[in-house]
C-alpha positions, 0 to 999 in steps of 0.5 A, a space after each residue: 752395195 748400191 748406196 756404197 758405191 755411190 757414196 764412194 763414186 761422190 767422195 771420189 768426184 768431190 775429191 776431184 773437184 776439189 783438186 781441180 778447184 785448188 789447182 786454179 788458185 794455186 796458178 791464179 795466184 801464180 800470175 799475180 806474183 810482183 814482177 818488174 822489167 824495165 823495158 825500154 830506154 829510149 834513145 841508147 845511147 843517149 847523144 847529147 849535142 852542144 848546148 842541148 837537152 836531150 829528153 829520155 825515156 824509160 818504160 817499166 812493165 810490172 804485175 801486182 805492182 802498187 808503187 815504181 821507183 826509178 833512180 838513174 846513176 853514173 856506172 863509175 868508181 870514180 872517187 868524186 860523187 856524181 848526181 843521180 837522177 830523179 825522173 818524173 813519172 807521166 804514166 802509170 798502170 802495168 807500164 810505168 813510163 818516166 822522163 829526164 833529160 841530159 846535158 852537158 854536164 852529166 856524166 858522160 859514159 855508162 849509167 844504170 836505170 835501177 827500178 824497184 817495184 812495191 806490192 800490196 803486202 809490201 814485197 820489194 822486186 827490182 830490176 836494173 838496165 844499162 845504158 850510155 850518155 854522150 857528148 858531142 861539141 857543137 861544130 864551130 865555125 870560124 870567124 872571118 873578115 874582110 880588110 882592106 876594102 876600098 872603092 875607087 876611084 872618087 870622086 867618079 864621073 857617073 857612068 864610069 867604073 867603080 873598082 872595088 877591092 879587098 881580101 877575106 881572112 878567116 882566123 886559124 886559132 891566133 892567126 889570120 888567113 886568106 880564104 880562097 874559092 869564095 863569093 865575096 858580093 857588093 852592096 850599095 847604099 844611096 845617100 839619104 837610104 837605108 837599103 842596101 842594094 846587091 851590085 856584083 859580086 867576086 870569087 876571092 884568089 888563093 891568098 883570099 884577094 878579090 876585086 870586081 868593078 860597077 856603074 858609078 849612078 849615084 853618091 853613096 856608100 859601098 861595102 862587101 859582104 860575105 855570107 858564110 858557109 858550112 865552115 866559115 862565119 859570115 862578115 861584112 866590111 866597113 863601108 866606103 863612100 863615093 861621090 859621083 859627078 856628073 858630066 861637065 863639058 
């Protein structure tokens, strides 16, 4: 009775370390299953701006996986054909890290990031995540110039005054405007230089006017320039010439 009993006790115990043994593989292989998850797009939106590229990056985690594709293509039905892209993959492992760029001339709008995952047995799992491109133009300053420039009197007895006037427009599509409320400074070159010197400067009236006055030291050149700002470009004048006497008695 004895050695029957603990036979069966054996067969019992074998039977349990069986099950326990089978139990561990079956959730091993369970773990190991294909999987794929895109899991970042980086930025979203994506903002491209003027006349830059925008590099964008996107980050798949997978298991068991032997190979990662990536398509990324316009989420439209519009009837032309629209590019998809290609990113270059730059790391691999359990994260798959790709890059692209955007420009100006993607398609702006929704896309779709389309990730297919490739086991040892040949298994095929994907995964799609969406995402939005768009478009900024580049604020454009608008062009300026200064007319009208003229230094006088000359000839000019040196240490006299010399008067110095002009008006800054700025262009409004096709017309040209006076600009008010801003710096216009004067420069001068001496004969035989070619260095410009700052010699004052004036505030432009409502219809974009200025006027300023200088010491007369020397012959030589006069010009205005304006050096912009966030919504205006900057500009000179064409340059107007003195000549300085000295005082005869």
């Amino acid at each position: 009775m004895f050695k029957k009993i603990a036979a069966g006790a054996l067969a019992t115990a074998a039977s349990a370390s069986l099950v326990v043994t089978m139990g561990a593989g079956t959730a091993s292989a369970t773990a190991a299953d294909l999987s794929v998850n895109i899991s970042e797009v980086s930025p979203n939106p994506v903002v491209v701006r003027g006349d830059r590229d925008v590099k964008v990056t996107i980050e798949i985690r997978t298991t068991e996986a032997e190979k990662v594709e990536l398509r990324l293509r316009p989420d439209t039905d519009a009837p032309h054909t629209l590019k998809a892209k290609e990113p270059e993959l730059v790391r691999e492992g359990e994260l798959w890290r790709f890059v692209t760029t955007f420009d100006k001339s993607d398609h702006r709008g929704r896309w779709i990031a389309v990730a297919d995952a490739y086991g040892k047995d040949g298994k095929k799992l994907t995964d799609t995540a969406g995402f939005t491109v768009k478009y900024v133009e580049r604020w454009r300053r608008a062009d300026t110039r200064l007319v009208g420039f003229n230094a006088s009197p000359e000839p000019v007895r040196k240490g006299r005054s010399v008067y110095f006037s002009g008006r800054l427009e700025a262009r409004d599509r096709w017309e040209w405007n006076g600009v008010r409320h801003e710096e216009v400074e004067i420069y001068f070159r001496a004969d035989r230089s070619s260095a410009w010197k700052y010699v004052t400067s004036a505030d432009t009236r409502w219809d974009g006017e200025f006027r300023a006055k200088a010491r007369a030291v020397r012959s030589g050149e006069f010009r205005a320039v304006f050096d912009g700002d966030r919504r205006l470009d900057d500009s000179s004048s064409r340059p107007d010439w003195v000549k300085v006497k000295r005082w005869h008695r």
